[in-house]
C-alpha positions in Angstrom: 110.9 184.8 131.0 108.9 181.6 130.9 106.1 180.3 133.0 106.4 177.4 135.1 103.2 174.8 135.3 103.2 172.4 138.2 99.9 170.8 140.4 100.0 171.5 144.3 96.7 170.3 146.3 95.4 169.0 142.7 95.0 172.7 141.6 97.4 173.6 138.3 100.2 176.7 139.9 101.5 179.2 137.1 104.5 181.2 138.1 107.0 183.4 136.1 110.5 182.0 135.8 113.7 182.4 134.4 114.1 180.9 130.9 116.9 177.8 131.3 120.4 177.9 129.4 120.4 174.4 128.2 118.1 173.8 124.7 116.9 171.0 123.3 115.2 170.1 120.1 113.0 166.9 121.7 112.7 165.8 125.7 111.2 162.7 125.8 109.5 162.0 129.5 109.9 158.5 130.0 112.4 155.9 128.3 110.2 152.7 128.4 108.3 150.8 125.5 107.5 153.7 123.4 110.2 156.5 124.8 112.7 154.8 124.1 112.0 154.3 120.8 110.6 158.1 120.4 114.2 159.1 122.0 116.1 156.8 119.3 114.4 157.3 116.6 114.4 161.7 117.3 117.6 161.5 117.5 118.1 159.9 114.3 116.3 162.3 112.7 118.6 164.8 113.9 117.5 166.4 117.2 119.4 167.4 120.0 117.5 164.9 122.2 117.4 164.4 126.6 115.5 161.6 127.9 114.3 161.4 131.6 113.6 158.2 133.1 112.2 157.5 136.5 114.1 154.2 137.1 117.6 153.2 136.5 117.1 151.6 133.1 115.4 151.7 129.9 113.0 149.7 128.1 110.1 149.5 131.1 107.6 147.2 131.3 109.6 145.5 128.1 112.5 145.1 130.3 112.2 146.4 134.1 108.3 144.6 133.7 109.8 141.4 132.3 107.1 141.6 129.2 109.6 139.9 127.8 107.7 138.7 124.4 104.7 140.1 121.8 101.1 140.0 121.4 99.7 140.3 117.9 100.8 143.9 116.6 101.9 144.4 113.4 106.4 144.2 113.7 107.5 147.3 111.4 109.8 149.8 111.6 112.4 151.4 113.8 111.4 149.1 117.4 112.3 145.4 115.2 116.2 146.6 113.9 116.3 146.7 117.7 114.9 143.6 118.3 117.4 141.8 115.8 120.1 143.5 117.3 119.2 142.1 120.7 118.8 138.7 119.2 122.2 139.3 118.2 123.6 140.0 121.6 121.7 136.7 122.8 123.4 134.8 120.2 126.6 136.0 120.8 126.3 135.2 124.7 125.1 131.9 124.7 121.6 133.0 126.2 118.7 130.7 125.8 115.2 131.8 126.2 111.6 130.5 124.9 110.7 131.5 121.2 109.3 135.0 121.2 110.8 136.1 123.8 114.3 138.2 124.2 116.7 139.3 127.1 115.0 141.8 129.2 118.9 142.9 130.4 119.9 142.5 127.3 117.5 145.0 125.6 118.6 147.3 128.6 121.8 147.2 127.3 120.9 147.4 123.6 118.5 150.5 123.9 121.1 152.1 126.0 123.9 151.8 124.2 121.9 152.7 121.1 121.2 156.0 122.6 124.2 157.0 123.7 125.9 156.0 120.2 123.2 158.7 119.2 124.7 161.3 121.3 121.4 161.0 123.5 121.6 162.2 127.0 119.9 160.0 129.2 118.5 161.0 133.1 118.0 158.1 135.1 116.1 157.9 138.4 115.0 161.0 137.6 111.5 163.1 138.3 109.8 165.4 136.1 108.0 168.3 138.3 107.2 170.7 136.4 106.5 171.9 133.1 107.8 175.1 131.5 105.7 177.2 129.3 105.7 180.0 126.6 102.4 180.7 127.5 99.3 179.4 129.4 98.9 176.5 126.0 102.4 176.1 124.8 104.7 173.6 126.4 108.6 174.9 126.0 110.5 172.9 129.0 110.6 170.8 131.8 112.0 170.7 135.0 113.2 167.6 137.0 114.8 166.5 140.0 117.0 163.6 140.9 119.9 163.2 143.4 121.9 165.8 142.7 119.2 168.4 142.8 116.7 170.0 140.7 117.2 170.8 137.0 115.3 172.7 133.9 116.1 172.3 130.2 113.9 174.2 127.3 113.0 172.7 124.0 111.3 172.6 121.2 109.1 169.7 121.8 108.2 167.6 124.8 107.4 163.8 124.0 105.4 162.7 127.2 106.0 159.0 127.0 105.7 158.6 131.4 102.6 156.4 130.0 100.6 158.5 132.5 100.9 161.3 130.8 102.6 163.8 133.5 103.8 166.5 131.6 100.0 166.9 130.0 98.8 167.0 133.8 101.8 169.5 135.2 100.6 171.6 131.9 96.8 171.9 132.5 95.9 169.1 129.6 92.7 167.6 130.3 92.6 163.7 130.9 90.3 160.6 131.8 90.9 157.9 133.8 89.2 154.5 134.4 85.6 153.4 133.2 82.6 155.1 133.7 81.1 152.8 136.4 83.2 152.9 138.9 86.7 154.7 137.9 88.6 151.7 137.4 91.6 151.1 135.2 92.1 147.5 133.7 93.5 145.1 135.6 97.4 145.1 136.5 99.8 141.7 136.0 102.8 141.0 138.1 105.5 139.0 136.5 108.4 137.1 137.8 111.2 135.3 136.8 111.2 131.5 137.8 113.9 128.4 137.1 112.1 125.2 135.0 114.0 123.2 133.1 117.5 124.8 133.2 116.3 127.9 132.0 114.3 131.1 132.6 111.0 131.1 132.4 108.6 134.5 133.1 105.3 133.8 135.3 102.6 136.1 135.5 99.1 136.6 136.6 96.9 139.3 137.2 96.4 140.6 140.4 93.5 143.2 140.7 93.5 146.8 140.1 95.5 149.9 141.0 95.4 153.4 140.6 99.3 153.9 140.1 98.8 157.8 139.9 97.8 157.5 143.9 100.9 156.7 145.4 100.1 155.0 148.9 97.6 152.4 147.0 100.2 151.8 144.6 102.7 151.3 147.6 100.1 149.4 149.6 99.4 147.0 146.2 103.5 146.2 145.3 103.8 145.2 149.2 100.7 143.1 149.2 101.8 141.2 146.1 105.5 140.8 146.4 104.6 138.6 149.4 103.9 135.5 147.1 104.2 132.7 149.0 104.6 128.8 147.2 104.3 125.5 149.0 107.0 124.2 147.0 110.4 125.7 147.2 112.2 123.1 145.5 115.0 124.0 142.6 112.4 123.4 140.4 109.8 126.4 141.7 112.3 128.7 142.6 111.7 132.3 142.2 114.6 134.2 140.4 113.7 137.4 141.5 110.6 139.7 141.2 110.7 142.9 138.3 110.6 146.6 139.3 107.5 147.6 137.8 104.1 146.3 137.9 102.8 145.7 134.3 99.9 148.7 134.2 98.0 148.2 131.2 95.7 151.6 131.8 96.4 154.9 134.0 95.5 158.5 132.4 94.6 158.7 128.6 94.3 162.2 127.5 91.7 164.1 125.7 93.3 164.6 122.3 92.4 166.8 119.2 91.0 163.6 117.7 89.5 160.9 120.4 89.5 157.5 118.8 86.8 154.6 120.6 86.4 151.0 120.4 82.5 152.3 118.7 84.2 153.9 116.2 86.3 151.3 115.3 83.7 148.5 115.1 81.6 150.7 113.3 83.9 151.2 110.6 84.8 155.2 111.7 88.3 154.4 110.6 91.3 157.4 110.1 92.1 157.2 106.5 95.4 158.7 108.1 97.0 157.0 110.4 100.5 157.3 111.8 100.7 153.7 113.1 98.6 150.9 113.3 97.8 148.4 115.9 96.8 145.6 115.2 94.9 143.5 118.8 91.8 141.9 119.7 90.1 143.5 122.4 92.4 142.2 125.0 90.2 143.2 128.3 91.3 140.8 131.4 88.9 142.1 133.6 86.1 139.3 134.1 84.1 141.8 135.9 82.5 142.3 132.5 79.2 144.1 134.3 81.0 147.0 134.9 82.1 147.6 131.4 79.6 150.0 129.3 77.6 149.1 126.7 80.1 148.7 123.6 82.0 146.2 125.7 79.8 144.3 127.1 77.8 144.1 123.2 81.0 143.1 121.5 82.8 141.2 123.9 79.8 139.2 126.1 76.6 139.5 123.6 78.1 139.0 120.5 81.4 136.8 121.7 83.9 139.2 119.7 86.8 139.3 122.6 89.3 137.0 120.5 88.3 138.8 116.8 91.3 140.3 115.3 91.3 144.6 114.7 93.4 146.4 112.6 93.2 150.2 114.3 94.8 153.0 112.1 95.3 155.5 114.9 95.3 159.0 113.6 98.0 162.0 114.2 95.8 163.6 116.8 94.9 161.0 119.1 99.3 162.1 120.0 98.0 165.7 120.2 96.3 166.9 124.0 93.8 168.8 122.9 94.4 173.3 123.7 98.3 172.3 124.1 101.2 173.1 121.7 104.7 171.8 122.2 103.9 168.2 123.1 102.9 164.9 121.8 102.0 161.9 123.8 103.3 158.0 123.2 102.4 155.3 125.0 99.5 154.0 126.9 98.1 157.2 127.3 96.8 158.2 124.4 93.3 159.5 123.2 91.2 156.4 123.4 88.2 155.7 125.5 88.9 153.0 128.5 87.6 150.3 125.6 89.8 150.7 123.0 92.7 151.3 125.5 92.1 147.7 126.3 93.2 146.7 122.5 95.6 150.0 121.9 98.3 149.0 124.4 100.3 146.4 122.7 104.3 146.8 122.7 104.5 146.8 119.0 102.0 149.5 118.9 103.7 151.4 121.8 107.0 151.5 120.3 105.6 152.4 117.2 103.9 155.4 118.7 107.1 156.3 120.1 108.7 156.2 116.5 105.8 158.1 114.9 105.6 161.0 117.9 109.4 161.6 117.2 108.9 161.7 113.6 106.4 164.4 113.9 108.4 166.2 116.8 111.6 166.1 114.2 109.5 167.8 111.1 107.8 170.2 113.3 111.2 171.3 114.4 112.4 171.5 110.9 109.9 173.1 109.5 109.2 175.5 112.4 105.7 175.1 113.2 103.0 173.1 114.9 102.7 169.3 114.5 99.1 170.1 113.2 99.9 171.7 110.1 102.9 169.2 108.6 101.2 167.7 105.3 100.6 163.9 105.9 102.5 163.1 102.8 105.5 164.5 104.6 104.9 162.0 107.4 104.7 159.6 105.1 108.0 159.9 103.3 109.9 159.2 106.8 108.3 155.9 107.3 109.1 152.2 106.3 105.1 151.4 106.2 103.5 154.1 103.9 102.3 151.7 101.4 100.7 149.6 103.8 97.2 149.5 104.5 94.9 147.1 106.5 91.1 146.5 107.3 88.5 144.7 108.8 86.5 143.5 105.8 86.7 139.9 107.1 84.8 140.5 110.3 81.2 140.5 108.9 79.2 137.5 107.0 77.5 139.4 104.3 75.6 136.3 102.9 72.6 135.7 104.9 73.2 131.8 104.6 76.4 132.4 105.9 74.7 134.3 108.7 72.1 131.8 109.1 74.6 129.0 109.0 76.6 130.9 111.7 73.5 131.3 114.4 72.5 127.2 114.2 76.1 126.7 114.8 78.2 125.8 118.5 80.5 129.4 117.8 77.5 132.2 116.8 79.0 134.9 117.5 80.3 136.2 114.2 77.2 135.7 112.7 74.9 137.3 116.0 77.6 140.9 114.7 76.8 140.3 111.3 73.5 140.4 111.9 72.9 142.7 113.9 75.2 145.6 111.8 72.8 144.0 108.4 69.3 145.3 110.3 67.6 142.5 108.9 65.1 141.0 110.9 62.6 139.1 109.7 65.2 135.8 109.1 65.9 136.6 112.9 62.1 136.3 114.5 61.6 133.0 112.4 64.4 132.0 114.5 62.5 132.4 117.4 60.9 128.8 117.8 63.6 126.9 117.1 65.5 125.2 120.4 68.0 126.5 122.7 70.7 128.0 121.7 69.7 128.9 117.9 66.4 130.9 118.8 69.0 132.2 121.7 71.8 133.5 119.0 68.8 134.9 117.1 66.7 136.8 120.2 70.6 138.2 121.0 71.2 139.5 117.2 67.5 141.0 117.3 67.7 142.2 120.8 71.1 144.3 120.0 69.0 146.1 117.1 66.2 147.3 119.9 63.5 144.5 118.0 61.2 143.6 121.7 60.6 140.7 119.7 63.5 139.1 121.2 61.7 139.7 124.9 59.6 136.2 125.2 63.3 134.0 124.8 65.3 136.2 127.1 62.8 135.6 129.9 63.0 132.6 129.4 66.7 132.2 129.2 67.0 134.3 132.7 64.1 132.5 134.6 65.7 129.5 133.4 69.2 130.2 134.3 70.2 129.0 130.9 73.6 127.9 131.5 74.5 126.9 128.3 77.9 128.3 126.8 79.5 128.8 123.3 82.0 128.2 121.5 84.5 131.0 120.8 88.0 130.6 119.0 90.1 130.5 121.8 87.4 129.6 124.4 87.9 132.5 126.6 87.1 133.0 130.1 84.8 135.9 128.8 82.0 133.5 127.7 78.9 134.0 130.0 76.0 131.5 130.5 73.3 132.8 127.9 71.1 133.3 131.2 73.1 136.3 132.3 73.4 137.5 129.0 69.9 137.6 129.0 69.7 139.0 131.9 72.0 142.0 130.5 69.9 142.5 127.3 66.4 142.8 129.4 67.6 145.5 130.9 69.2 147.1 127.2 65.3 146.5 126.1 64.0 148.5 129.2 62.2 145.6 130.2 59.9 146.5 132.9 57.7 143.5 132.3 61.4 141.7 134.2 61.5 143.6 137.2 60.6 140.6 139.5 62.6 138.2 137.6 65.4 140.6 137.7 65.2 141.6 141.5 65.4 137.5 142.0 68.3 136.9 139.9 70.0 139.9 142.5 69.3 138.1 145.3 69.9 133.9 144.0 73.4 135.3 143.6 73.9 132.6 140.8 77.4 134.4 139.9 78.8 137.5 139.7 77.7 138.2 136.4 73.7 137.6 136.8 74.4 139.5 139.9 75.8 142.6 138.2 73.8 142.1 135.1 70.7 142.5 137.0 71.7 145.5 138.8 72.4 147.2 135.3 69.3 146.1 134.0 67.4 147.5 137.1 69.5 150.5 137.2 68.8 151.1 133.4 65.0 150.6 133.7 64.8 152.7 136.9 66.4 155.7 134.8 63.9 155.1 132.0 60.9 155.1 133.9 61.0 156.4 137.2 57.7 155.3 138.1 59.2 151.6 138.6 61.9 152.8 141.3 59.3 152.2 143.7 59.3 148.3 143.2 62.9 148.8 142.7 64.6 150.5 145.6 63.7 148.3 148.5 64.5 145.0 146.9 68.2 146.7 146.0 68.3 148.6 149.0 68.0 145.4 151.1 70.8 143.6 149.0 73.1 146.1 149.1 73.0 146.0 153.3 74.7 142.9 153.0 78.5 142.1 153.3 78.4 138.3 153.1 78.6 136.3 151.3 81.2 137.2 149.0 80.7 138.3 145.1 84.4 137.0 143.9 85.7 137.0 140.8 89.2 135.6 139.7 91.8 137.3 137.4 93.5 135.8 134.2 96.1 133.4 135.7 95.5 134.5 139.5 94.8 132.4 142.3 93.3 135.9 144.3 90.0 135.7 144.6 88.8 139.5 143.9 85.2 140.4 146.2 83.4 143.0 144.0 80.2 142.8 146.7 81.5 146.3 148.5 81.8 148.4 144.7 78.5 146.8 143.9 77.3 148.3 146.8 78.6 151.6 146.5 77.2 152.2 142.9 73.9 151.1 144.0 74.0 153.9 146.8 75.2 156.4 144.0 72.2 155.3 141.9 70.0 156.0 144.7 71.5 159.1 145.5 70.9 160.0 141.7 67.3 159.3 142.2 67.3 161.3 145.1 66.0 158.1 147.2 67.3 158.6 151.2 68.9 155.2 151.6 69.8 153.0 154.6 73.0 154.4 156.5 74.1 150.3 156.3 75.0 151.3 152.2 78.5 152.7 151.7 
């Protein structure tokens, strides 16, 4: 007998059922970016290997999503012999496309055709709904539906590659979902194909957000954007067609035996065995920064690091949900906090956790035991890379004329890092009186190492509404006006000298981000010293009774603009809620 897991009214059901006749060594849940490649690459390795995939082709966002080119990454292993292959199959056909880019129907075919050579079994438009277990930790099955009914299968190993990580849920697994503020995932693109210049070209744009777990907003969000409506219909701007999947850059990302962060990795907390590497810059495209947490909004806003470079050794148990047995994650849902997820996401990366979650699926079956105890120099001797190794010694300035250099410069914010991880200060506060922006770039660097020294030019920069820019590498939309970045940091200092200043940067409604800024520095002081919520609360309470006008921000590449007055709202009724403060009925 076997016990089957599945979720009914969000509670997990355990039942007693029959054990199923077919066996497999590896089922791999999913047959996109990285199950594919897990399915492939399992099946070289010998295993008996069924894939299920929800739509009618493989490859997913790669191919149904029309992601039809990379994004930094680091090209190794099994997920580039297919690449050249498909270039192959373009070449042979004639097919013309722009440089980094390849055939999302010809990868279909490619991946496909690659499995079944492999003696694969492949499920298509097919439903995973419940998981089958040895015991109340050990994953041993699945079972699935599709149209010709409902279906079970045991194995050895599960490879939960739905990128939402299903079978984890159905089993029990524990998960998170979103960023702390206000639950969100990041932001979701929709691509589609358009004729220019006698060939294909892929458009995209970001369009907002989605919980693609809930499945009336996710209906409600593909009919809202498929409507897309151009002035110009000319042979020129015509739309080819639209893809099958939204391109979902976050959903759930399990809590794994090791839990890896974007902290961690900035810090230097680095796995000194990793599986697979990825290799990103911290690739957020939401540009409602605010509601990041701290480590975002320090590395990306304050210090101006969004475009710097990371190579990420991800370790084996970042794959492992944490009190399971019998299954390993790939994909997008991996152990990461909602940060890193934001770098950890890229299709080289995702393929090659598909390739390293089948290699440690194929040597636990082997070997016949868990994926925890195989020796990492066993993994090692089944991979192309395992000489390889990578770093991020280039990020810092350790010379402090380098630094120095760096802060009177147009683009400080390598230098504002590097000088905030050295601790020195003193070179900092005789920063202080020079002008705008160097005493700026030092009061930043000295106010992300806690130094109130840094207090006097912050005020200034906020009461001023310092809109003064830098310079970044690629110029990013990320770059705020150092006034709301001082606004942020007054609030990281626990400023309560700035509530005033603060409460009237709320209401100006300058931009979105002085707007949000100020409500987290409010929010932060009010926790911190509860004796200011008095000259808090009513100046906040009246703001958030307003519905007009509008708090929008815009999306990479989107012409939507996205009102984020109503969420601000509702966290500022949570906040008051928290401080047990009876607000107005008029706040959500």
């Amino acid at each position: 007998m076997m016990i089957r897991s599945y979720i009914s009214d969000g509670k997990v059901i355990q039942c007693e059922c029959a054990r199923p006749e077919d066996h497999y060594n590896v089922i791999v849940i999913g047959c996109g970016t990285a199950g594919a490649v897990a399915a492939i690459t399992a099946a070289e390795h010998g295993m008996k290997t069924l894939v299920i995939e929800k739509s009618n082709c493989c490859g997913g966002v790669g191919t149904a999503g029309l992601i039809t080119n990379y994004y930094y990454g680091i090209r190794m292993e099994r997920h580039v012999r297919l690449d050249q292959q498909v270039k192959k199959r373009e070449t042979d056909a004639g097919y013309v496309l722009r440089s980094n880019c390849f055939s999302a129907e010809l990868k279909k075919i490619e991946l496909e055709q690659t499995l079944l050579d492999l003696g694969v079994k492949i499920c298509y438009e097919a439903i995973v709904c419940s998981v089958l277990m040895l015991n109340e930790n050990t994953v041993a099955g699945i079972c699935w539906h599709d149209w010709y009914g409902e279906h079970s299968a045991a194995c050895d190993y599960v490879i939960d590659a739905s990128g939402d990580a299903q079978a984890v849920f159905l089993a029990g697994g524990k998960f998170r979902f979103g960023r702390e503020s206000d639950g969100l995932p990041q932001t979701y693109t929709l691509n589609y194909s358009c004729y220019a210049n006698g060939t294909q070209n892929i458009n995209r744009g970001d369009e907002g957000y989605v919980n693609q777990c809930n499945s009336a907003e996710m209906t409600s969000e593909l009919l809202h954007q498929y409507v897309l409506l151009w002035e110009d219909f000319s042979r020129e701007k015509r739309i080819d067609f639209f893809p099958d999947l939204l391109c979902v850059r976050e959903g759930r990302r399990i809590e794994g035996d090791e839990n890896l962060t974007l902290d961690d990795v900035i810090h230097d907390r680095l796995s000194t065995e990793p599986i697979f590497w990825e290799r990103s810059n911290w690739d957020t495209h939401t540009m409602d920064l605010g509601f990041e947490d701290d480590t975002a909004m320090q590395w990306g806003v304050v210090a101006m690091q969004w475009g710097t470079v990371l190579n990420i050794p991800i370790p084996r148990g970042v794959l492992i949900p944490r009190g399971l047995h019998g299954i390993l994650v790939a994909g997008r849902c991996l152990a990461v906090d909602h940060d890193l997820a934001q770098a950890v996401r890229m299709k080289d990366s995702m393929q090659a956790s598909g390739e390293a979650a089948a290699i440690l699926a194929s040597l636990a079956v082997r070997r016949k035991c868990d994926v925890r105890q195989i020796p990492y120099s066993e993994f090692l001797k089944e991979v192309e890379w395992n000489s390889i190794q990578y770093d991020n010694s280039d990020i810092l300035l350790h010379d402090e004329m380098e630094i120095l250099t760096g802060l009177r410069s147009d683009s400080p914010g390598r230098a504002i890092w590097s000088a905030c991880r050295s601790g020195k200060t003193e070179y900092l506060k005789a920063l202080l009186t020079e002008p705008i922006p160097v005493c700026a770039n030092a009061a930043f660097a000295l106010a992300l190492l806690k130094d109130r020294s840094a207090l006097p030019v912050l005020r200034d920069l906020a009461e001023s509404d310092c809109a003064y820019r830098a310079q970044t590498p690629r110029k990013e939309a990320h770059r705020q006006e150092y006034g709301a970045i001082a606004v942020y940091l007054l609030g990281w200092l626990d400023d309560v000298r700035s509530i005033d200043l603060l409460l009237r940067k709320m209401h100006e409604h300058r931009s979105a981000a002085y707007v949000v800024n100020a409500w987290n520095a409010l929010q932060r002081i009010g926790n911190r010293f509860p004796e200011c919520r008095l000259e808090i609360v009513p100046a906040v309470e009246s703001f958030a009774k307003m519905t007009e006008p509008p708090l929008e921000i815009y999306c990479f590449g989107s012409r939507r603009p996205l009102n984020i007055l109503n969420r601000l709202r509702k966290q500022i009724a949570q906040c008051l809620n928290h401080w047990n403060w009876n607000h107005s009925r008029a706040i959500p």
